[in-house]
PyMOL Python script that loads the backbone (N, CA, C, O; Angstrom):
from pymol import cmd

cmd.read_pdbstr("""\
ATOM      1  N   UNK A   1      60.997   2.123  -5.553  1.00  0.00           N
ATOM      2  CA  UNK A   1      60.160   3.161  -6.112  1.00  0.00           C
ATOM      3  C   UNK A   1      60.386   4.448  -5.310  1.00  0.00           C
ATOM      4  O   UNK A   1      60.275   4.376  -4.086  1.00  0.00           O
ATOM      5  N   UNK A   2      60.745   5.824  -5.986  1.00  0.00           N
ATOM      6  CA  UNK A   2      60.983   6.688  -5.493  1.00  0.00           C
ATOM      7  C   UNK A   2      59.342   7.528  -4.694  1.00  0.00           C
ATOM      8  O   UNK A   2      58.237   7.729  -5.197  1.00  0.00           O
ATOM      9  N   UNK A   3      59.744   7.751  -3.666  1.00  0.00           N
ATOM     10  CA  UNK A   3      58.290   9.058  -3.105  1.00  0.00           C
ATOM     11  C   UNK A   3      57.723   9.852  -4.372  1.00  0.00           C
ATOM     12  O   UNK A   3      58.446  10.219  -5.299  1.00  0.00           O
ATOM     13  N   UNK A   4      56.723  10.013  -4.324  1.00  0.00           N
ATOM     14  CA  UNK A   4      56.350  10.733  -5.320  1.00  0.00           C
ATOM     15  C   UNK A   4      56.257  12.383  -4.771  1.00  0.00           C
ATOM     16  O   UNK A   4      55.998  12.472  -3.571  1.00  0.00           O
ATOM     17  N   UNK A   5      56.413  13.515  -5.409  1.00  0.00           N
ATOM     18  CA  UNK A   5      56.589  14.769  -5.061  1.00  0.00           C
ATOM     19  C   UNK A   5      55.698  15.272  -4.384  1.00  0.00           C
ATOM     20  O   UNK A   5      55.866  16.099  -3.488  1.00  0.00           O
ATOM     21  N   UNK A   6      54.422  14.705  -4.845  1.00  0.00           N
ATOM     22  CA  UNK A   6      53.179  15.189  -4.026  1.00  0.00           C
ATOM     23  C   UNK A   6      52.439  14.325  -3.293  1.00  0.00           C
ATOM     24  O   UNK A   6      53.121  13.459  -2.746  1.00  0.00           O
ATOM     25  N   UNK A   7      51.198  14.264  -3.085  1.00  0.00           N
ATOM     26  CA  UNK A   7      50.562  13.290  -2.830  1.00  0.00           C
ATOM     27  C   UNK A   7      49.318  12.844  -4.112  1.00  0.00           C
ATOM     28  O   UNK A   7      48.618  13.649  -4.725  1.00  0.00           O
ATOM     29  N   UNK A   8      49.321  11.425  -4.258  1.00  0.00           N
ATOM     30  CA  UNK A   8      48.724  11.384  -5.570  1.00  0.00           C
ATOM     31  C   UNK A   8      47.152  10.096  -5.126  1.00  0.00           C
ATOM     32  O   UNK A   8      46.988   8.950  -4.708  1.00  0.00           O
ATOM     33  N   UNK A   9      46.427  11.159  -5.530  1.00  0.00           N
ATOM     34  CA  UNK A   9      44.918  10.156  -5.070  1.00  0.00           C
ATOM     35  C   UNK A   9      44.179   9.566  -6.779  1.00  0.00           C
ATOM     36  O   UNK A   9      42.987   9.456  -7.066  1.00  0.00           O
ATOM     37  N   UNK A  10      45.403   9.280  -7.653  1.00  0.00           N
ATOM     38  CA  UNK A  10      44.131   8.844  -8.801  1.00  0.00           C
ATOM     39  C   UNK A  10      44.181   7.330  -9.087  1.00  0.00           C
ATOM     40  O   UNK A  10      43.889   6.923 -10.212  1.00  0.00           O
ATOM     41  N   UNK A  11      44.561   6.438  -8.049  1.00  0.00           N
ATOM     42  CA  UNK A  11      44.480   5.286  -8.544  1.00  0.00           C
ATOM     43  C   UNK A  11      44.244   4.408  -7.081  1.00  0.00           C
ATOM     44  O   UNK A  11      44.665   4.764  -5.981  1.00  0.00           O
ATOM     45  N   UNK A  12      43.588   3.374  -7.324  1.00  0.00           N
ATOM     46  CA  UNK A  12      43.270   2.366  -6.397  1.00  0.00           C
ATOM     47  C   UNK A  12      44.289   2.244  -4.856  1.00  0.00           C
ATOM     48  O   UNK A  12      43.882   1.763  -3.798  1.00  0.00           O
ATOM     49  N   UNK A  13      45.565   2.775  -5.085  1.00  0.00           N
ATOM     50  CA  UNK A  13      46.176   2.948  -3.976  1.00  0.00           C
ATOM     51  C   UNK A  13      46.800   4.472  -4.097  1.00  0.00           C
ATOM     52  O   UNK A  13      47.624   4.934  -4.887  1.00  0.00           O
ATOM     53  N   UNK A  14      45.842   5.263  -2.640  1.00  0.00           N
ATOM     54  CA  UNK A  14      46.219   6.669  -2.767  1.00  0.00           C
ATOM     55  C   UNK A  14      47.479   7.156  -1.462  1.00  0.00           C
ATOM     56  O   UNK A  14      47.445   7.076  -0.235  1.00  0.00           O
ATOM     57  N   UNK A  15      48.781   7.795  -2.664  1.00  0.00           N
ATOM     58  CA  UNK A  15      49.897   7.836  -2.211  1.00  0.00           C
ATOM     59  C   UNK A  15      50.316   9.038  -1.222  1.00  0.00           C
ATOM     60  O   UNK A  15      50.655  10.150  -1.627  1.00  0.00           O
ATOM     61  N   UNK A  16      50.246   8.665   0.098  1.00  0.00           N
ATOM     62  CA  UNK A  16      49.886  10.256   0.936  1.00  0.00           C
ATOM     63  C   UNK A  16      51.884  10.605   1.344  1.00  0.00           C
ATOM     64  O   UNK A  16      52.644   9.761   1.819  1.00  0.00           O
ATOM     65  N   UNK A  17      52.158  11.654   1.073  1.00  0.00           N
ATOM     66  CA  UNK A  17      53.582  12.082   1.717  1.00  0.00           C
ATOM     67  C   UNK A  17      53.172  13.442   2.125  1.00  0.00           C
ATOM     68  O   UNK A  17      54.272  13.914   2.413  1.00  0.00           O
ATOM     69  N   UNK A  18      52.371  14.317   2.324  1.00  0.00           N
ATOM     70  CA  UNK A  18      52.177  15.495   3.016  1.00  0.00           C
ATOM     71  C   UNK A  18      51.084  15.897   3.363  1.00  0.00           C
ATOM     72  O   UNK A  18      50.188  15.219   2.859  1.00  0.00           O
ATOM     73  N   UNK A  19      50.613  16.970   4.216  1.00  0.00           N
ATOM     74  CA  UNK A  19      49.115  17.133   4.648  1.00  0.00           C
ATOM     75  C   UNK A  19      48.440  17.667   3.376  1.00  0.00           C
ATOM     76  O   UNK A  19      49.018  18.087   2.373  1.00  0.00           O
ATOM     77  N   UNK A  20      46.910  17.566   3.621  1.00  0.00           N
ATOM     78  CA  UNK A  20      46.021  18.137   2.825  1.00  0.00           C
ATOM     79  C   UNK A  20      44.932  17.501   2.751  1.00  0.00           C
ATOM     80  O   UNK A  20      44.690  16.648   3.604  1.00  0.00           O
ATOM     81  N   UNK A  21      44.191  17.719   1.905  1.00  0.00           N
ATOM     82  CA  UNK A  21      43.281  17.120   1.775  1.00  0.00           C
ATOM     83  C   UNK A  21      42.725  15.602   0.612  1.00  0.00           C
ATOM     84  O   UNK A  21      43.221  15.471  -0.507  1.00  0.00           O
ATOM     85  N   UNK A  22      41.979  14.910   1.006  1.00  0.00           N
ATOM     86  CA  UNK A  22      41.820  13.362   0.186  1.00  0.00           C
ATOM     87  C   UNK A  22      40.328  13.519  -0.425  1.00  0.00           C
ATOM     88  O   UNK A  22      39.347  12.918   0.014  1.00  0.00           O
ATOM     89  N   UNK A  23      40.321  14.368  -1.441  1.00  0.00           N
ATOM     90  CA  UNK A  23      39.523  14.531  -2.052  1.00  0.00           C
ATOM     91  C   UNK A  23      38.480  13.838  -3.075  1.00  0.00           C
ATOM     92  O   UNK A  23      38.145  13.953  -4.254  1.00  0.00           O
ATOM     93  N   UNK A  24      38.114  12.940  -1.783  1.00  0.00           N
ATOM     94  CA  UNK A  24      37.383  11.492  -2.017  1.00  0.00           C
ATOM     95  C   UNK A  24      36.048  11.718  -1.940  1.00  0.00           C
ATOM     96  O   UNK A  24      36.104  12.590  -1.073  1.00  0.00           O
ATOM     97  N   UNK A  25      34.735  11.594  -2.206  1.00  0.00           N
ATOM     98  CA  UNK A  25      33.540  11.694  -1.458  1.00  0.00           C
ATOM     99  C   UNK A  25      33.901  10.536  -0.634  1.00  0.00           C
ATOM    100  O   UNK A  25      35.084  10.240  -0.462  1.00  0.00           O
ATOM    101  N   UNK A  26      33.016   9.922  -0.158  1.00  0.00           N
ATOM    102  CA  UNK A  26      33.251   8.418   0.495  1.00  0.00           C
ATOM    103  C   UNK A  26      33.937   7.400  -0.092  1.00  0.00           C
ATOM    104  O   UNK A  26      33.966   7.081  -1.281  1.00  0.00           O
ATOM    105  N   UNK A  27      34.708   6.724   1.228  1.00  0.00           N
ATOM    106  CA  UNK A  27      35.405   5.443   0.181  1.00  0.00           C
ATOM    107  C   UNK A  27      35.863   4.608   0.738  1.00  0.00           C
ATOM    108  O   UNK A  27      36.067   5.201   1.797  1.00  0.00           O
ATOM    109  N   UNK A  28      36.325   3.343   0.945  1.00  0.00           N
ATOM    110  CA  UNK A  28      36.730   2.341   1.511  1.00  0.00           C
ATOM    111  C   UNK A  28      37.887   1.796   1.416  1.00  0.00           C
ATOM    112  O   UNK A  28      38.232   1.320   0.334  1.00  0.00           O
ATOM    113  N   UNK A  29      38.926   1.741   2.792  1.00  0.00           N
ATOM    114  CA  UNK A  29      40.091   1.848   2.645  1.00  0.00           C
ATOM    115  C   UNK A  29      40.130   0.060   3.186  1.00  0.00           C
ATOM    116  O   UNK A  29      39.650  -0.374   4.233  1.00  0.00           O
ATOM    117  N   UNK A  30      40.650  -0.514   2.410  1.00  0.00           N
ATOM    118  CA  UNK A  30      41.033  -2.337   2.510  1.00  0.00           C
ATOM    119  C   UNK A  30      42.151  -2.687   3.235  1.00  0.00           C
ATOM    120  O   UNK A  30      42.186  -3.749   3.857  1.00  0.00           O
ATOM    121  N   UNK A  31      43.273  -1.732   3.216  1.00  0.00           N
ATOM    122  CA  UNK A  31      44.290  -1.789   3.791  1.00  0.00           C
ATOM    123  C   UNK A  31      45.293  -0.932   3.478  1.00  0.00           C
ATOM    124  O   UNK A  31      44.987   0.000   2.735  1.00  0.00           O
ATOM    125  N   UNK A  32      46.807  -1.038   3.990  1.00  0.00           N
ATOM    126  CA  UNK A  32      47.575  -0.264   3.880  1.00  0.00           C
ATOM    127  C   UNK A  32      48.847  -0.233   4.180  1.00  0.00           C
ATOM    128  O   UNK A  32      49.274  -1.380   4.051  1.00  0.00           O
ATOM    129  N   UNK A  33      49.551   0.373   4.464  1.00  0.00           N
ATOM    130  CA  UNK A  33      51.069   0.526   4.477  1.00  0.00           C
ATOM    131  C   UNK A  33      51.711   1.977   4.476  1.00  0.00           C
ATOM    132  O   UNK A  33      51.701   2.805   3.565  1.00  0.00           O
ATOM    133  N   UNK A  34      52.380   2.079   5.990  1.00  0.00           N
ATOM    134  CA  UNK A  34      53.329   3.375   6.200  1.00  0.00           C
ATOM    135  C   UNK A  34      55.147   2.991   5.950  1.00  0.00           C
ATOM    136  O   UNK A  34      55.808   2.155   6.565  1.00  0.00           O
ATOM    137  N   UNK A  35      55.464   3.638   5.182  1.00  0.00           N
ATOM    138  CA  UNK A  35      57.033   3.360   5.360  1.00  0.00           C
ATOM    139  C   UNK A  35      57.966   4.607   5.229  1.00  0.00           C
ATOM    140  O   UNK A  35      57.664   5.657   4.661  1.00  0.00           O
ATOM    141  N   UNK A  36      59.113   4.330   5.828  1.00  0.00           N
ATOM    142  CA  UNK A  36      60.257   5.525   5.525  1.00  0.00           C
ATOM    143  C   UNK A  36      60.088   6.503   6.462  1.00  0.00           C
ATOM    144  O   UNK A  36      60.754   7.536   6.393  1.00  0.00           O
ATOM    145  N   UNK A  37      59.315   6.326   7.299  1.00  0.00           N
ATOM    146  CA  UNK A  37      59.094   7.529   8.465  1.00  0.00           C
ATOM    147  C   UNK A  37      60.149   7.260   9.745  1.00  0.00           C
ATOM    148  O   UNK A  37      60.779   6.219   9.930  1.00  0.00           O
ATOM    149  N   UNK A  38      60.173   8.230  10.415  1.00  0.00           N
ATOM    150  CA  UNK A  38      61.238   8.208  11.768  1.00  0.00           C
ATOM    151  C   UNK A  38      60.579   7.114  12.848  1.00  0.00           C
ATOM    152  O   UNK A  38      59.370   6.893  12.927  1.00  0.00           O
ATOM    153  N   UNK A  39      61.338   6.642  13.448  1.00  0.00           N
ATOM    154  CA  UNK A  39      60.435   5.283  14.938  1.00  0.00           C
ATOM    155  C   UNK A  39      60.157   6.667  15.166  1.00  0.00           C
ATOM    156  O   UNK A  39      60.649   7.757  14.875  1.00  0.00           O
ATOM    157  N   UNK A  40      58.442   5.863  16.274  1.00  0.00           N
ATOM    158  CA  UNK A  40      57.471   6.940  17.002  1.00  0.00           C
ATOM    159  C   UNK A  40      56.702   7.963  16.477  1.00  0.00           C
ATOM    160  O   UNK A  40      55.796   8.556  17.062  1.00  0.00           O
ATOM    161  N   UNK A  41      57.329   8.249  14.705  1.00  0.00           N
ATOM    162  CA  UNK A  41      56.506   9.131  13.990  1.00  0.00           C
ATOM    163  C   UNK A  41      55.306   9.098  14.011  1.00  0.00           C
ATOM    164  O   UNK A  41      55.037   7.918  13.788  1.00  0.00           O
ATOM    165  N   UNK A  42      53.940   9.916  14.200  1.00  0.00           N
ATOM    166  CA  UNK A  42      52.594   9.649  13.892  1.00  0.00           C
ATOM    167  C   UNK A  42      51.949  10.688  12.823  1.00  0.00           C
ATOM    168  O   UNK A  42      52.235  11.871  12.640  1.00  0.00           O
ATOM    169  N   UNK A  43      50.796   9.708  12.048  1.00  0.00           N
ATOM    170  CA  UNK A  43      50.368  10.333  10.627  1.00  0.00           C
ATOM    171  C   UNK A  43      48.861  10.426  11.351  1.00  0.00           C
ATOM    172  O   UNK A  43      48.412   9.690  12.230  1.00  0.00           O
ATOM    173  N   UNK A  44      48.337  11.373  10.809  1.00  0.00           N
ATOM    174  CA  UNK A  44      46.840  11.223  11.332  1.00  0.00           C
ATOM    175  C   UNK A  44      45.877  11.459  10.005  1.00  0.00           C
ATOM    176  O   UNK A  44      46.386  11.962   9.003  1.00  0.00           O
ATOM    177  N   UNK A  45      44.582  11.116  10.013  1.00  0.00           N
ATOM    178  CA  UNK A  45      43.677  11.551   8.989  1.00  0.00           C
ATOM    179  C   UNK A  45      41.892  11.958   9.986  1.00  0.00           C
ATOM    180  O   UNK A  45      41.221  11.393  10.849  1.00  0.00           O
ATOM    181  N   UNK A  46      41.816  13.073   9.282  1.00  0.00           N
ATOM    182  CA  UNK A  46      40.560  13.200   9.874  1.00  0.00           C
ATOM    183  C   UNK A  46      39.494  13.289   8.935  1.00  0.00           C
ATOM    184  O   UNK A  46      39.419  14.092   8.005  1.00  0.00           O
ATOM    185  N   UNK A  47      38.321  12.022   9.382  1.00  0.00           N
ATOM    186  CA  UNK A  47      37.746  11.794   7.823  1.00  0.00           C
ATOM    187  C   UNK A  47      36.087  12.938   8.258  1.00  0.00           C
ATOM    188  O   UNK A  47      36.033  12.984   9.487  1.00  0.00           O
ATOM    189  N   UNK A  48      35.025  13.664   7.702  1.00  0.00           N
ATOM    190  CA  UNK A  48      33.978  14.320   7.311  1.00  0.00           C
ATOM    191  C   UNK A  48      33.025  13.815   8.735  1.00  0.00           C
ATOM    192  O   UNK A  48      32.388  14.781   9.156  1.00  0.00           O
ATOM    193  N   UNK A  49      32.841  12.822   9.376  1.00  0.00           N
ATOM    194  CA  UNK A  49      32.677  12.763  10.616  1.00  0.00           C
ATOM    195  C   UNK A  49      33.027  12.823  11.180  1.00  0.00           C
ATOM    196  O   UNK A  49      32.589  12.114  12.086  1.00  0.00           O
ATOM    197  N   UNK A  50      34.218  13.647  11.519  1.00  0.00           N
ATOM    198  CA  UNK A  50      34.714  13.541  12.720  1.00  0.00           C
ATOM    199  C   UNK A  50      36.235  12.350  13.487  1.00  0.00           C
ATOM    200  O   UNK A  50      37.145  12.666  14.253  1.00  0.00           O
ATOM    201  N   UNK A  51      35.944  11.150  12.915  1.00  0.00           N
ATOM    202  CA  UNK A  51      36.843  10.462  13.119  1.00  0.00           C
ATOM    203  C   UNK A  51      38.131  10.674  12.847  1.00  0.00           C
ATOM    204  O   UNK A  51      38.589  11.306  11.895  1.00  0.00           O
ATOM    205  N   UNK A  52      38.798  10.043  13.842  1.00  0.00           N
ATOM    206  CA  UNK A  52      40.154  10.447  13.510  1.00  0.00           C
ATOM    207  C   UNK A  52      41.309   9.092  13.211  1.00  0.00           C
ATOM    208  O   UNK A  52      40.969   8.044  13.761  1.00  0.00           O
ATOM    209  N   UNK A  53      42.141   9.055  12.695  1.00  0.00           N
ATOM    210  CA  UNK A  53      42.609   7.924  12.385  1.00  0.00           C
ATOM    211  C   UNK A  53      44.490   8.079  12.499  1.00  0.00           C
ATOM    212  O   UNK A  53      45.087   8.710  11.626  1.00  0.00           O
ATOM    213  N   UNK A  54      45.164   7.492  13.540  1.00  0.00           N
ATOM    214  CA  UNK A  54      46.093   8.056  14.202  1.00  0.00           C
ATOM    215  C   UNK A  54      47.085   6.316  13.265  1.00  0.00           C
ATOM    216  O   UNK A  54      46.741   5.177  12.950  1.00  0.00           O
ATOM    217  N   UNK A  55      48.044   6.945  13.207  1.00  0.00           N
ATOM    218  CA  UNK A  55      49.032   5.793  12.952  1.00  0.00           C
ATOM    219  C   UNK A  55      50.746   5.909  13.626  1.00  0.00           C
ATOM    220  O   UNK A  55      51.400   6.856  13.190  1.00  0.00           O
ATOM    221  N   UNK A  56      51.283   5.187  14.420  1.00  0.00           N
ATOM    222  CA  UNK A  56      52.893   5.594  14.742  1.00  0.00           C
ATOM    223  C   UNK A  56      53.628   4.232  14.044  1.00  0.00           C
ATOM    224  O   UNK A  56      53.241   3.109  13.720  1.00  0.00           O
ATOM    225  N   UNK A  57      54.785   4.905  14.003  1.00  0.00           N
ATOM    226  CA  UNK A  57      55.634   3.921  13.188  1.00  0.00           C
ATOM    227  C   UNK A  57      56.076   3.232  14.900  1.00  0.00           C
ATOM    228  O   UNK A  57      56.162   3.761  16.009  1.00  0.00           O
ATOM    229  N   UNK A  58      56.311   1.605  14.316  1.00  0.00           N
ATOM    230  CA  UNK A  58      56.686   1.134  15.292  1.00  0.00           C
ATOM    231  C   UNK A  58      58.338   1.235  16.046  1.00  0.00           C
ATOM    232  O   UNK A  58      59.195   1.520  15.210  1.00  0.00           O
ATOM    233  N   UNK A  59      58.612   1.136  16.781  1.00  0.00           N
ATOM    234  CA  UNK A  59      59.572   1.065  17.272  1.00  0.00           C
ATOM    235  C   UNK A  59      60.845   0.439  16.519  1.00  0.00           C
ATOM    236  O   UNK A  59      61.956   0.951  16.657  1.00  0.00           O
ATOM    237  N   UNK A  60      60.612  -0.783  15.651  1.00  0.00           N
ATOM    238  CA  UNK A  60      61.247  -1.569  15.187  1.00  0.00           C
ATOM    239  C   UNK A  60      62.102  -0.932  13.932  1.00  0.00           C
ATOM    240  O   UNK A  60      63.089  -1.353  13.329  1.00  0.00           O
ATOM    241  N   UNK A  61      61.074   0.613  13.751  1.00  0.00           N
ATOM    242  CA  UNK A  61      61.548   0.846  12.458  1.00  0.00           C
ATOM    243  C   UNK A  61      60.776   0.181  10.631  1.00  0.00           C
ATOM    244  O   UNK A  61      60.951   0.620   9.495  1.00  0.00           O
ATOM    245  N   UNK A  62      60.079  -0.807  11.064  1.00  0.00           N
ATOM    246  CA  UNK A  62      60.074  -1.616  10.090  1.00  0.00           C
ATOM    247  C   UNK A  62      58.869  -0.647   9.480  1.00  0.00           C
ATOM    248  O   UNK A  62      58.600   0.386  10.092  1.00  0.00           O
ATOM    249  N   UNK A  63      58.131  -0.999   8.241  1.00  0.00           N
ATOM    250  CA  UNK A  63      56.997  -0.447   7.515  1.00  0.00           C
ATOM    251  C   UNK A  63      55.933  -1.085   8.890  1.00  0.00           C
ATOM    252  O   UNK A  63      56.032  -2.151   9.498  1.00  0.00           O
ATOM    253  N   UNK A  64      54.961   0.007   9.049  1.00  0.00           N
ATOM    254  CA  UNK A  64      53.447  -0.394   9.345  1.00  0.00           C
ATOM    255  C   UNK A  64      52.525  -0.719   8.417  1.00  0.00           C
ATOM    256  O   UNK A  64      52.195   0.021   7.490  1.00  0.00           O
ATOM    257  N   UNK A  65      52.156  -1.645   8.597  1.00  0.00           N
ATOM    258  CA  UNK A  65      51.176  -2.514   8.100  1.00  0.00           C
ATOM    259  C   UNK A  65      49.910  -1.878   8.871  1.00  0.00           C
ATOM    260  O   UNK A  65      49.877  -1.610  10.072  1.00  0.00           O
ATOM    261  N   UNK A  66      48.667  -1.654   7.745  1.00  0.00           N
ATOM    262  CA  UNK A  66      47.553  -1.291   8.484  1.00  0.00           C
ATOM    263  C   UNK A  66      46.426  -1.930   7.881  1.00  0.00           C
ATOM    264  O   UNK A  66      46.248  -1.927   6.663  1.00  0.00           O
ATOM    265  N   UNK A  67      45.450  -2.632   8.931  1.00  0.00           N
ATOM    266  CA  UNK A  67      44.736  -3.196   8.661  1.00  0.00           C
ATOM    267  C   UNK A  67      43.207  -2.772   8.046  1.00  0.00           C
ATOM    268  O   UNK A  67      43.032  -1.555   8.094  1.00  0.00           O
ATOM    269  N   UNK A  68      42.073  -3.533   7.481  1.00  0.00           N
ATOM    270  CA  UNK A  68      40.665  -2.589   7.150  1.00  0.00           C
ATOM    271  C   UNK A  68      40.371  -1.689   7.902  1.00  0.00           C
ATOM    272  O   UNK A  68      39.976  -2.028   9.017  1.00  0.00           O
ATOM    273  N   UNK A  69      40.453  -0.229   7.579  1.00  0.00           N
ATOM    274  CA  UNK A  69      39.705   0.723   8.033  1.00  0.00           C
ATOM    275  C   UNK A  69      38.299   0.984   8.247  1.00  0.00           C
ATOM    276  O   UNK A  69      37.694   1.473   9.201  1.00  0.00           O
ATOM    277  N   UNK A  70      37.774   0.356   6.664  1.00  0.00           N
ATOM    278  CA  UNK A  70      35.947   0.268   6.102  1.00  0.00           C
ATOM    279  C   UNK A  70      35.968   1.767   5.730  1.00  0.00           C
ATOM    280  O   UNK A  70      37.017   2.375   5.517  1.00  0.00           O
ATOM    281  N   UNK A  71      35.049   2.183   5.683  1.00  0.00           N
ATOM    282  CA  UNK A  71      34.407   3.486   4.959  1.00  0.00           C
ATOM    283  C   UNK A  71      35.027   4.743   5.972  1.00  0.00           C
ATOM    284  O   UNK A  71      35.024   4.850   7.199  1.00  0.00           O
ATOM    285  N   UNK A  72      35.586   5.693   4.823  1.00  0.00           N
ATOM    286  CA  UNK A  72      35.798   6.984   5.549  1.00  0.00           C
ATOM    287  C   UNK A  72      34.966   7.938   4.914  1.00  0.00           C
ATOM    288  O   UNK A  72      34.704   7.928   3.711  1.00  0.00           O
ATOM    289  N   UNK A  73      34.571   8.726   5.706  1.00  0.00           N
ATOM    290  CA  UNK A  73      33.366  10.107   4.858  1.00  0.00           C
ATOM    291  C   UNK A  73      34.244  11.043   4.535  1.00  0.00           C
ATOM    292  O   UNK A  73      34.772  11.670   5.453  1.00  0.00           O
ATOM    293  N   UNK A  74      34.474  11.239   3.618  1.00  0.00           N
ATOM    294  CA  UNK A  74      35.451  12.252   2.490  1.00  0.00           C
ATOM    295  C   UNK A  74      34.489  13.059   2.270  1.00  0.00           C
ATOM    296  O   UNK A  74      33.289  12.819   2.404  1.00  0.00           O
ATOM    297  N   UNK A  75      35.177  14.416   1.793  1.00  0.00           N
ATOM    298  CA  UNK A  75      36.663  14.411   1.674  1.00  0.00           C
ATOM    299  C   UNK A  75      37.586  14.312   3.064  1.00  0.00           C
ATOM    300  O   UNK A  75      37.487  15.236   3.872  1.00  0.00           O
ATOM    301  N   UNK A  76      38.294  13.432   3.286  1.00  0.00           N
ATOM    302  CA  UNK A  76      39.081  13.940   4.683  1.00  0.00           C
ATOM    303  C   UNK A  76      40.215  14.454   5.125  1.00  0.00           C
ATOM    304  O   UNK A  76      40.780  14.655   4.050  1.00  0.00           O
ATOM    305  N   UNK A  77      40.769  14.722   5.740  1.00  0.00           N
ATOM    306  CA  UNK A  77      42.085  15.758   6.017  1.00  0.00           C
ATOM    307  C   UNK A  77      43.211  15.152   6.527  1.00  0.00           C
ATOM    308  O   UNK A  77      42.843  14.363   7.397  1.00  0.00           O
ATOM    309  N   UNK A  78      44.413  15.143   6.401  1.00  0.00           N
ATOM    310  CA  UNK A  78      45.289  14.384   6.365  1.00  0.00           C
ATOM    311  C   UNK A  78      45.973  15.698   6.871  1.00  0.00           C
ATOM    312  O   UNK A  78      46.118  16.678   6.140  1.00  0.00           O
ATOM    313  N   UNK A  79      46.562  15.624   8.750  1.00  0.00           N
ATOM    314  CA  UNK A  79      46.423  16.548   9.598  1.00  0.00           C
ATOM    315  C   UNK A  79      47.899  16.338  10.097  1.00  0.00           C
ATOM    316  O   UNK A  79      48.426  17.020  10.977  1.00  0.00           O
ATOM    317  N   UNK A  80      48.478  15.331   9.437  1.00  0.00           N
ATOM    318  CA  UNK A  80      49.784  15.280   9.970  1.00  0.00           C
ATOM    319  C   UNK A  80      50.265  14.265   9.266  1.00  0.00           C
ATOM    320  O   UNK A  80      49.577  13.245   9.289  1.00  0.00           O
ATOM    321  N   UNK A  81      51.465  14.238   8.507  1.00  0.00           N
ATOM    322  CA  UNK A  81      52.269  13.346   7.796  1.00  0.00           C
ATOM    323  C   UNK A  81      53.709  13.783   7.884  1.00  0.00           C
ATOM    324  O   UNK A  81      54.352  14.560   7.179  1.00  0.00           O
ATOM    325  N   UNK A  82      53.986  13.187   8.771  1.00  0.00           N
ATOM    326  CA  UNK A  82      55.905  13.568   9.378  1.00  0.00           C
ATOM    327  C   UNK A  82      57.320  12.876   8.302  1.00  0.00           C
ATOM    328  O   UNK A  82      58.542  12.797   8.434  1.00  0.00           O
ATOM    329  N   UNK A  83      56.287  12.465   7.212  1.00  0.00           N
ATOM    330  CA  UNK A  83      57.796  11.649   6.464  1.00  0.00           C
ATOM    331  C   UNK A  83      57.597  10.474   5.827  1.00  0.00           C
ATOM    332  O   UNK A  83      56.637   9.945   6.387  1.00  0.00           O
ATOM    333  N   UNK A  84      58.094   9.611   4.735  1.00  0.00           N
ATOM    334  CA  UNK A  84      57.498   8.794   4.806  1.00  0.00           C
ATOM    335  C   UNK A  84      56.770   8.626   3.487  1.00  0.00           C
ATOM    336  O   UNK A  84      56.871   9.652   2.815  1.00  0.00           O
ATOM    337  N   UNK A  85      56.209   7.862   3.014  1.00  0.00           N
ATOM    338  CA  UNK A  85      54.917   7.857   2.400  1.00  0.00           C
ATOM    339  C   UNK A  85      53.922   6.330   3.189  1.00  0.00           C
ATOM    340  O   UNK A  85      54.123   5.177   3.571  1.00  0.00           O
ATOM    341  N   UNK A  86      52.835   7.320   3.065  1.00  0.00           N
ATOM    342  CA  UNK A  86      51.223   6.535   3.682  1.00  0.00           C
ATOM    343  C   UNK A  86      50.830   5.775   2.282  1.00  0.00           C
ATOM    344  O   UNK A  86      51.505   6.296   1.394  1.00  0.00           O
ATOM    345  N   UNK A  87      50.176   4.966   1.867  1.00  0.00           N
ATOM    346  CA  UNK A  87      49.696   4.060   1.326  1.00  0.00           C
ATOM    347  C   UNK A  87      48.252   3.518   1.383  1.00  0.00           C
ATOM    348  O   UNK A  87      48.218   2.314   1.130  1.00  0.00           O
ATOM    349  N   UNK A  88      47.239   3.983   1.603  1.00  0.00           N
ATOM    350  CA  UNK A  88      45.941   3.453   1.734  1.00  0.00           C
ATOM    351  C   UNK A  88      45.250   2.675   0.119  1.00  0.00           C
ATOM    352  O   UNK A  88      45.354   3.172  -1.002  1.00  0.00           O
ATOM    353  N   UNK A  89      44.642   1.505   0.436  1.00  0.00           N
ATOM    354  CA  UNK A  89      44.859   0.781  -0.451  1.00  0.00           C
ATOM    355  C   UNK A  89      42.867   0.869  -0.536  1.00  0.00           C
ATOM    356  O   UNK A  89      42.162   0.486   0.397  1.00  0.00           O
ATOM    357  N   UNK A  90      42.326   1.437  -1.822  1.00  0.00           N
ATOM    358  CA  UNK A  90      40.872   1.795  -1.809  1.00  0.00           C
ATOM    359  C   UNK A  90      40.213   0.882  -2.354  1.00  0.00           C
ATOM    360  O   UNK A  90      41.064   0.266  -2.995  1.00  0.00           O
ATOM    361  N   UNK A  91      39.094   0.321  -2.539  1.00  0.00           N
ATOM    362  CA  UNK A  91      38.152  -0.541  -2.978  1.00  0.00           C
ATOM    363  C   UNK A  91      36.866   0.689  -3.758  1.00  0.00           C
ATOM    364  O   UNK A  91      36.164   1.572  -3.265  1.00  0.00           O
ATOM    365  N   UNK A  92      37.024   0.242  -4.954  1.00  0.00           N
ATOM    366  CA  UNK A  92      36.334   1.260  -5.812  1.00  0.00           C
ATOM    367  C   UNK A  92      35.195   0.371  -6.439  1.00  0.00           C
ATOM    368  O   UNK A  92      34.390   0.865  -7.227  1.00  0.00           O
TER     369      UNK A  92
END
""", "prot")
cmd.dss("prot")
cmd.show_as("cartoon", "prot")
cmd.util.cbc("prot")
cmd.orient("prot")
């Protein structure tokens, strides 16, 4: 499956490849998946409290696998995305 051009939040898994914003009210992220990024790359999201949510690709190269997040307070900001597409997988 090719990257998609933008980043696309309208379906149960929202497809992140560049910064901006996740124009979610609140929402619950189940899991996830980073791939195609450089080793050591890091993606960050900063959700409406404050939290911050840091991810690096592993060393190995391989996709990151990311585990339950639970609830982020949206809308939140997506403060760094180096490559790649992010994958957060939502519970609606």
């Amino acid at each position: 499956m090719a990257l998609p051009g933008t980043n696309d939040f309208t379906g149960r898994i929202l497809r992140i490849v560049t910064t901006g914003t996740i124009p979610l009210a609140n929402f619950k992220v189940k899991g996830g998946l980073w791939m195609g990024a450089a080793v050591s790359a890091q993606a960050s999201i900063v959700d409406e409290a404050g939290r911050e949510y840091d991810f690096v690709m592993p060393a190995s190269g391989d996709a990151l696998r990311i585990g339950e997040m639970g609830w982020i307070s949206g809308p939140a900001t997506i403060t760094a995305m180096p490559g790649g597409e992010l994958q957060l997988w939502i519970q609606k």
